[in-house]
FIGU-140503 format. One record per residue (C-alpha): residue in one letter; x, y, z; residue number from 1. Coordinates in nm, 3 decimals, padded with zeros to 5 digits, m for minus. Layout:
N
+----+---------+---------+---------+-----+
| aa |    east |   north |      up |   i |
+----+---------+---------+---------+-----+
|  A |       X |       Y |       Z | NUM |
...
+----+---------+---------+---------+-----+
//
This chain:
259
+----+---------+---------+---------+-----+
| aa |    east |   north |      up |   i |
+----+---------+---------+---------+-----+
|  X |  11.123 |  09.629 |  01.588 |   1 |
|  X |  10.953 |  09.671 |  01.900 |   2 |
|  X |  10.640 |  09.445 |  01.780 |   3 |
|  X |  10.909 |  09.175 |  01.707 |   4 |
|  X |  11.008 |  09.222 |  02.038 |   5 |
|  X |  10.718 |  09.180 |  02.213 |   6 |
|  X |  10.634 |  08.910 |  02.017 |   7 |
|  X |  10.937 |  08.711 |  02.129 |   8 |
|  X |  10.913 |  08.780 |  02.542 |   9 |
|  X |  10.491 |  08.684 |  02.491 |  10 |
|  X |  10.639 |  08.319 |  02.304 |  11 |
|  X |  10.918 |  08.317 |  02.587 |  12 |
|  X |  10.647 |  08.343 |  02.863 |  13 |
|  X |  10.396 |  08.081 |  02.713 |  14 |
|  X |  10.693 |  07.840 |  02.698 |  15 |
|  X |  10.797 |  07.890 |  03.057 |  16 |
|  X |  10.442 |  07.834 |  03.158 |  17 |
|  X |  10.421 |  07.513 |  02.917 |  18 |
|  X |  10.783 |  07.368 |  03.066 |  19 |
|  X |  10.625 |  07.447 |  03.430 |  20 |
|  X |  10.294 |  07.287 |  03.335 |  21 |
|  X |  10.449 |  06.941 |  03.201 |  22 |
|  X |  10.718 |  06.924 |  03.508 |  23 |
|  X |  10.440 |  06.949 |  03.731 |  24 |
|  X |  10.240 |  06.695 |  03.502 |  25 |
|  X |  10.558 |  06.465 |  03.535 |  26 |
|  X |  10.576 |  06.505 |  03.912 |  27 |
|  X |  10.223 |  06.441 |  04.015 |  28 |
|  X |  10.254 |  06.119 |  03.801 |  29 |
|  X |  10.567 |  06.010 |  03.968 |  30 |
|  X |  10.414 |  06.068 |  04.291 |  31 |
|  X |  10.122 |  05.854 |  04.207 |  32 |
|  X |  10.343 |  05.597 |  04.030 |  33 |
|  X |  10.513 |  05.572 |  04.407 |  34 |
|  X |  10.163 |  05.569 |  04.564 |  35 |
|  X |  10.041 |  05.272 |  04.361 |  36 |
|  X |  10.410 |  05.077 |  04.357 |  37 |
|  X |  10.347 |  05.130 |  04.763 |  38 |
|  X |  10.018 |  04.931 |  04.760 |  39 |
|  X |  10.167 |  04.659 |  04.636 |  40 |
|  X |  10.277 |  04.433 |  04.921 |  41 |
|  X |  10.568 |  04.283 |  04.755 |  42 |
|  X |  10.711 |  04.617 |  04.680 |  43 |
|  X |  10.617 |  04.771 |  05.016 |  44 |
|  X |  10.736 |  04.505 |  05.258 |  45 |
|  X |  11.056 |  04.512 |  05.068 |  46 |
|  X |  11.098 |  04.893 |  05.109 |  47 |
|  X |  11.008 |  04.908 |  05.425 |  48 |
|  X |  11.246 |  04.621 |  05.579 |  49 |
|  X |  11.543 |  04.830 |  05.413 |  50 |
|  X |  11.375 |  05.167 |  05.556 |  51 |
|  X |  11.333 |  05.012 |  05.902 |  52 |
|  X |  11.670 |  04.847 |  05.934 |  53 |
|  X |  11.857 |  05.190 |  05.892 |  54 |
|  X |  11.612 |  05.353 |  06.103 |  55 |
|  X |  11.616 |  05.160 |  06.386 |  56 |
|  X |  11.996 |  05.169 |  06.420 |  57 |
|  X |  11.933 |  05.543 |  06.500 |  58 |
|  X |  11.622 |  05.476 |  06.736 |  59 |
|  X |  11.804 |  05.214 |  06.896 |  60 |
|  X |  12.072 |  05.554 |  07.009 |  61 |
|  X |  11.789 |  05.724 |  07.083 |  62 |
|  X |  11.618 |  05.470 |  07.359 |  63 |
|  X |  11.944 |  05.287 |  07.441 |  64 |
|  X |  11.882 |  05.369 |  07.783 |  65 |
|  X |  11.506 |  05.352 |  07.823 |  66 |
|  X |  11.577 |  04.966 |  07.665 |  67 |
|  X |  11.861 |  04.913 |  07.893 |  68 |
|  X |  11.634 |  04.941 |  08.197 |  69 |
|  X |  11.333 |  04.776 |  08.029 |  70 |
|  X |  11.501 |  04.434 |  07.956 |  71 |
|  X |  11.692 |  04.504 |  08.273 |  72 |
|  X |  11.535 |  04.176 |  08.464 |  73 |
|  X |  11.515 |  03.985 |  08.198 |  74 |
|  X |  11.881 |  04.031 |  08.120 |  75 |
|  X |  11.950 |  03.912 |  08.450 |  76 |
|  X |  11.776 |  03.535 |  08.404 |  77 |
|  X |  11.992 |  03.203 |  08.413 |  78 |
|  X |  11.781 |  02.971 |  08.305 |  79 |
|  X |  11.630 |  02.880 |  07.977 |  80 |
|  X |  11.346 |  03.090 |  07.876 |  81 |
|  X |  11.116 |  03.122 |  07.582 |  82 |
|  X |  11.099 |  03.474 |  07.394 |  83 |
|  X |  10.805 |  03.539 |  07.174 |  84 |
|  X |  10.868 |  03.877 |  06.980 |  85 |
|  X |  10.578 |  04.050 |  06.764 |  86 |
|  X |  10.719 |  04.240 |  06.474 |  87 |
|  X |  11.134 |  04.135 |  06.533 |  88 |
|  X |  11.209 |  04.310 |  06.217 |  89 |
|  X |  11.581 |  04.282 |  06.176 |  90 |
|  X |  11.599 |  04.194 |  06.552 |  91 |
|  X |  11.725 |  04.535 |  06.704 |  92 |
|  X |  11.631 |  04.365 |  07.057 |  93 |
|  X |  11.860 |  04.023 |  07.067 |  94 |
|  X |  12.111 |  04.224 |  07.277 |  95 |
|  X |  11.866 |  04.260 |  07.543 |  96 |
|  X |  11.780 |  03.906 |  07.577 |  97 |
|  X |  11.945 |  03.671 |  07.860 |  98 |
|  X |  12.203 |  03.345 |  07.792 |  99 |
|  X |  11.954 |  03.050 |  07.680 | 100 |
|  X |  11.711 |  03.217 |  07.557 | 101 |
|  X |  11.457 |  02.997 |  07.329 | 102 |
|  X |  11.353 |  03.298 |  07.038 | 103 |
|  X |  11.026 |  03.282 |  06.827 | 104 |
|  X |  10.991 |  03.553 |  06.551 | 105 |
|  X |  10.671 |  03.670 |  06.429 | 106 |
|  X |  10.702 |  03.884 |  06.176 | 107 |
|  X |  10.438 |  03.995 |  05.845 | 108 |
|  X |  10.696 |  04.123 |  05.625 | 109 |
|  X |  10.908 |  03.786 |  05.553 | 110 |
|  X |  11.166 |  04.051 |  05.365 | 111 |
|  X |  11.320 |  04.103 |  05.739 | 112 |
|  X |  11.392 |  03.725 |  05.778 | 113 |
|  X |  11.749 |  03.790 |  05.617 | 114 |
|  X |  11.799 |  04.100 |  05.818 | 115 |
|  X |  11.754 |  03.918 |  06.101 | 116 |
|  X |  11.935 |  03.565 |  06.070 | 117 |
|  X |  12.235 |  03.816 |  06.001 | 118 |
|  X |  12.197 |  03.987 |  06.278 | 119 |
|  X |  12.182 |  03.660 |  06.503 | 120 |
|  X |  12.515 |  03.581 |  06.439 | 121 |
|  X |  12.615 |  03.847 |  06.692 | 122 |
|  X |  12.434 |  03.650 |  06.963 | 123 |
|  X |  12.536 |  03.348 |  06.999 | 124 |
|  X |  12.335 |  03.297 |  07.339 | 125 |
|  X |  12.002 |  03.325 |  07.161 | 126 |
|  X |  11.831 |  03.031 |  06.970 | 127 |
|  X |  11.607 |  03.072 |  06.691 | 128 |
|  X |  11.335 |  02.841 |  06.671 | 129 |
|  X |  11.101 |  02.965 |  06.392 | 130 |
|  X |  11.034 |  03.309 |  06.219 | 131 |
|  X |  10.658 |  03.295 |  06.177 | 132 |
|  X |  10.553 |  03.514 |  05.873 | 133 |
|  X |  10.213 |  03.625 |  06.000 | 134 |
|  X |  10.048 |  03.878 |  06.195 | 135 |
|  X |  10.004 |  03.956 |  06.592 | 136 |
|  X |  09.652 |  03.914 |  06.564 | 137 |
|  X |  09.664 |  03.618 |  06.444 | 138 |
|  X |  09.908 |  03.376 |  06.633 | 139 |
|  X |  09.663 |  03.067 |  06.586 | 140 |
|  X |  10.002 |  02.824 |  06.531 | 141 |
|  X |  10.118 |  02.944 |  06.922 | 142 |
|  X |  10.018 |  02.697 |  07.173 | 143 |
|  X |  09.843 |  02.875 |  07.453 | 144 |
|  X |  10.079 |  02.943 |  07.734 | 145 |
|  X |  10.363 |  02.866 |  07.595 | 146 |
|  X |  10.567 |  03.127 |  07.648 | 147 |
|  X |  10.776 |  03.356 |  07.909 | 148 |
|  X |  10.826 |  03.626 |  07.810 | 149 |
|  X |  10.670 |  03.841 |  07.511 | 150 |
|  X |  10.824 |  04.177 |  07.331 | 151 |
|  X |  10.686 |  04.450 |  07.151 | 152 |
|  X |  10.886 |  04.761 |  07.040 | 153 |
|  X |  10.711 |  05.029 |  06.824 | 154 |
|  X |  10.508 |  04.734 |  06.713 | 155 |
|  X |  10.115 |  04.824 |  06.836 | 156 |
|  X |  10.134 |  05.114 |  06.624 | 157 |
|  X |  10.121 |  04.895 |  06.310 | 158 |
|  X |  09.878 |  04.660 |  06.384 | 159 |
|  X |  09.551 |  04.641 |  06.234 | 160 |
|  X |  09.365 |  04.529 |  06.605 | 161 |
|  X |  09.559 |  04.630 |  06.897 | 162 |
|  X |  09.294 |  04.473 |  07.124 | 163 |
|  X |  09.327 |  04.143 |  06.905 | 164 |
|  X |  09.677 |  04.144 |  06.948 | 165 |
|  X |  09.687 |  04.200 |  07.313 | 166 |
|  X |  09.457 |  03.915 |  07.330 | 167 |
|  X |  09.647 |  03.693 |  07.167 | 168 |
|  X |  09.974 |  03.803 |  07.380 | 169 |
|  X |  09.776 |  03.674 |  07.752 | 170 |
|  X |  09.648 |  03.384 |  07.535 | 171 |
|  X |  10.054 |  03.211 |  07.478 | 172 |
|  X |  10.171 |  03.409 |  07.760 | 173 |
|  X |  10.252 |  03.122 |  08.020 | 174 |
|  X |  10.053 |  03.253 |  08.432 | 175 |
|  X |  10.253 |  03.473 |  08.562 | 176 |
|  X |  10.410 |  03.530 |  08.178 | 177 |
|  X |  10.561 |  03.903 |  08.128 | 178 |
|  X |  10.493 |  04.127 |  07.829 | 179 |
|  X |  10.776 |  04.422 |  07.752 | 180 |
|  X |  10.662 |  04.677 |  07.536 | 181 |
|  X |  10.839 |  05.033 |  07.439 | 182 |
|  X |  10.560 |  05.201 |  07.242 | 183 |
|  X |  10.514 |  05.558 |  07.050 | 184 |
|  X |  10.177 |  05.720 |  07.175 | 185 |
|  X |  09.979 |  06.031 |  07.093 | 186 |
|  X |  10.097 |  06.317 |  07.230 | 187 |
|  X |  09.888 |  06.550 |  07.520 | 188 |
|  X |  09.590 |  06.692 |  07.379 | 189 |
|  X |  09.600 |  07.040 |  07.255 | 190 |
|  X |  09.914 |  07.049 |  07.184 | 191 |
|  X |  10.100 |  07.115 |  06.814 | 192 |
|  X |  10.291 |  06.753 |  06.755 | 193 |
|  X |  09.913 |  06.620 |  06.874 | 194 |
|  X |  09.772 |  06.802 |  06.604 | 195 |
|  X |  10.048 |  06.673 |  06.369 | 196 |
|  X |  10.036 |  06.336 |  06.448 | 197 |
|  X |  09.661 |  06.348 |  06.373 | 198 |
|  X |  09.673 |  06.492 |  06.061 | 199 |
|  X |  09.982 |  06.305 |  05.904 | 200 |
|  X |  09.735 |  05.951 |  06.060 | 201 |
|  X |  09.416 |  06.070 |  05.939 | 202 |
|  X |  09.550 |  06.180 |  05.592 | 203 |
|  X |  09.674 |  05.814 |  05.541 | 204 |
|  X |  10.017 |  05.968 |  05.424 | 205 |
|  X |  10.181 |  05.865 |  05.731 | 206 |
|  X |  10.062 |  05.499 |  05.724 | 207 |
|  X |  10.093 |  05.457 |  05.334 | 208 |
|  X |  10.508 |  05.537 |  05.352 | 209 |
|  X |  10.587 |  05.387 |  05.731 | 210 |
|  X |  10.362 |  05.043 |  05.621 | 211 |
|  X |  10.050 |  05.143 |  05.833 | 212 |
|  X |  10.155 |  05.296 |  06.144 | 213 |
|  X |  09.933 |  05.518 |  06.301 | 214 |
|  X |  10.002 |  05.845 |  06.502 | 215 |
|  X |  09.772 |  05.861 |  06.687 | 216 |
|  X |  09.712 |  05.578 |  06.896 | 217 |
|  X |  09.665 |  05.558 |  07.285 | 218 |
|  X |  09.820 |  05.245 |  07.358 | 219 |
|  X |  09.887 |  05.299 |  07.730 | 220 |
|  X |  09.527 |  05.319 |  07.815 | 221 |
|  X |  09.476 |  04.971 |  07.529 | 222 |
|  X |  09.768 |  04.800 |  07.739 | 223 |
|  X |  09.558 |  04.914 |  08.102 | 224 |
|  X |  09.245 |  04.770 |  07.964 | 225 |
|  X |  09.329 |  04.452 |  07.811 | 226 |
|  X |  09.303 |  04.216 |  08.128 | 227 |
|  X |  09.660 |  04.154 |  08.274 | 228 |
|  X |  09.680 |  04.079 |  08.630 | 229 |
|  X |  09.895 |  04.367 |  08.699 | 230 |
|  X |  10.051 |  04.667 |  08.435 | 231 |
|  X |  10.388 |  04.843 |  08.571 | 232 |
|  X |  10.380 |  05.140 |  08.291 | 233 |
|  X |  10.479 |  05.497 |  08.256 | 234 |
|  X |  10.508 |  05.795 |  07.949 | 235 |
|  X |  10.812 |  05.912 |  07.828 | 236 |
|  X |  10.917 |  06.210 |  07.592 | 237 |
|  X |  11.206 |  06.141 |  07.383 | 238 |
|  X |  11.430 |  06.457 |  07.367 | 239 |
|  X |  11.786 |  06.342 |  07.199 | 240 |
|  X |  11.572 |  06.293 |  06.868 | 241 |
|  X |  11.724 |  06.329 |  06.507 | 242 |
|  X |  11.565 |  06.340 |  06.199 | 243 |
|  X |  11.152 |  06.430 |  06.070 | 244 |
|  X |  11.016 |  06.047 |  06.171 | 245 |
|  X |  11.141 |  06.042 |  06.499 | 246 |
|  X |  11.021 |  06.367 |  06.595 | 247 |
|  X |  10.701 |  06.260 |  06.505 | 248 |
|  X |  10.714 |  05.957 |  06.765 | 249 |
|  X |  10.889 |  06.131 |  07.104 | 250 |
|  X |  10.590 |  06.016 |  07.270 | 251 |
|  X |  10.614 |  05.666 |  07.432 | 252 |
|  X |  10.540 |  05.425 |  07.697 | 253 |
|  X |  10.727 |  05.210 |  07.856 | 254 |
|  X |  10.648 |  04.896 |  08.083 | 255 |
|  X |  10.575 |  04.559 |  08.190 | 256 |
|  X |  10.219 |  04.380 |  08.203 | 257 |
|  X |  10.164 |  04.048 |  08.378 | 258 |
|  X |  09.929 |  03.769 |  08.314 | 259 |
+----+---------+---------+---------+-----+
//
């Protein structure tokens, strides 16, 4: 009967739109379930260390030869030298680093400590004297001028302070101590991946899945104001990118400040 049939495609309907309503019920709870498991440090730090370690072997393909000329005088030192890095993660820079070299990890996220100590094996020519699990802002067990040489890569963008942590880097910086740094940076006003990296920061969706990092920071002009005796610096655009993050970051800096 045509009433019987009608009957059937109006029950058919309802319980497409009831299957569509509880999948979306199911996915906006997962999503939140995620959201609150990322809050949680323990969780977060541990996916995070796992997210950055495969992601940095592709940055590391992507900057090999930005890196190659950063650490280029450094490389070249003979004698024994003390290496404080900010942020080491799984320690993507060793490579760089010069025969003798005295290394001091400070690192937030102690899940990276394995990562790295696995990764030292490699270099034979670099000593590890301590990972330090705290933050850049807050290096109060550093001696003041202690040290050489200090390295940040795609590190500032993390950080709570930048200003802190800049002070803190000419505070155990040794006179005359170098600090490397390969940052991402906001891109040129007005332009689209400027508008992007604005939005993705000032949503907090960006920072709550890449453990705080912010888009939108101008770290070249917070490197030119932060007191060093002279800043050798200058703004890259990445072009041999792959993959959504790191088309979000082709915007860097590059340089060398002195105390």
């Amino acid at each position: 009967c045509l009433w019987y049939y009608h009957l059937q495609k109006l029950c058919y309907h309802k319980t497409r739109k009831k299957i569509k309503m509880f999948l979306l019920i199911c996915l906006l709870l997962l999503i939140f379930g995620v959201v609150l498991l990322l809050k949680v440090p323990s969780i977060s730090h541990r996916y995070f260390a796992r997210l950055m370690t495969g992601f940095m072997t592709n940055y590391n393909k992507m900057t090999a030869d930005l890196k190659g000329k950063l650490f280029e005088t450094l490389k070249e030192k003979k004698d024994k030298v003390r290496i404080l890095e900010i942020g080491i993660g799984a320690g993507s820079n060793l490579k760089h680093y010069p025969d003798n070299t005295q290394l001091v990890a400070v690192e937030p996220n102690n899940f990276f400590e394995p990562y790295l100590k696995k990764e030292l094996e490699k270099y034979p020519h670099v000593t590890l004297e301590k990972f330090v699990v705290t933050c850049g802002e807050d290096m109060a067990v550093i001696d003041d001028d202690s040290f050489d040489y200090v390295v940040t890569t795609i590190v500032l963008c993390s950080v709570k302070d930048v200003e802190q942590v800049l002070k803190e880097i000419l505070r155990i910086l040794r006179p005359g101590g170098k600090h490397y740094y390969l940052e991402h940076i906001l891109d040129t006003e007005g332009t689209t991946l400027n508008k992007v990296q604005r939005a993705l920061t000032q949503s907090g969706v960006w920072p709550l899945f890449l453990d705080g990092c912010q888009l939108d920071r101008r770290i070249d002009e917070q490197v030119l104001q932060a007191g060093y005796s002279s800043v050798d610096q200058k703004k890259i655009f990445l072009t041999n990118v792959n993959g959504l993050i790191a088309q979000c970051i082709r915007p860097h800096v590059v340089g060398v400040a002195t105390k």
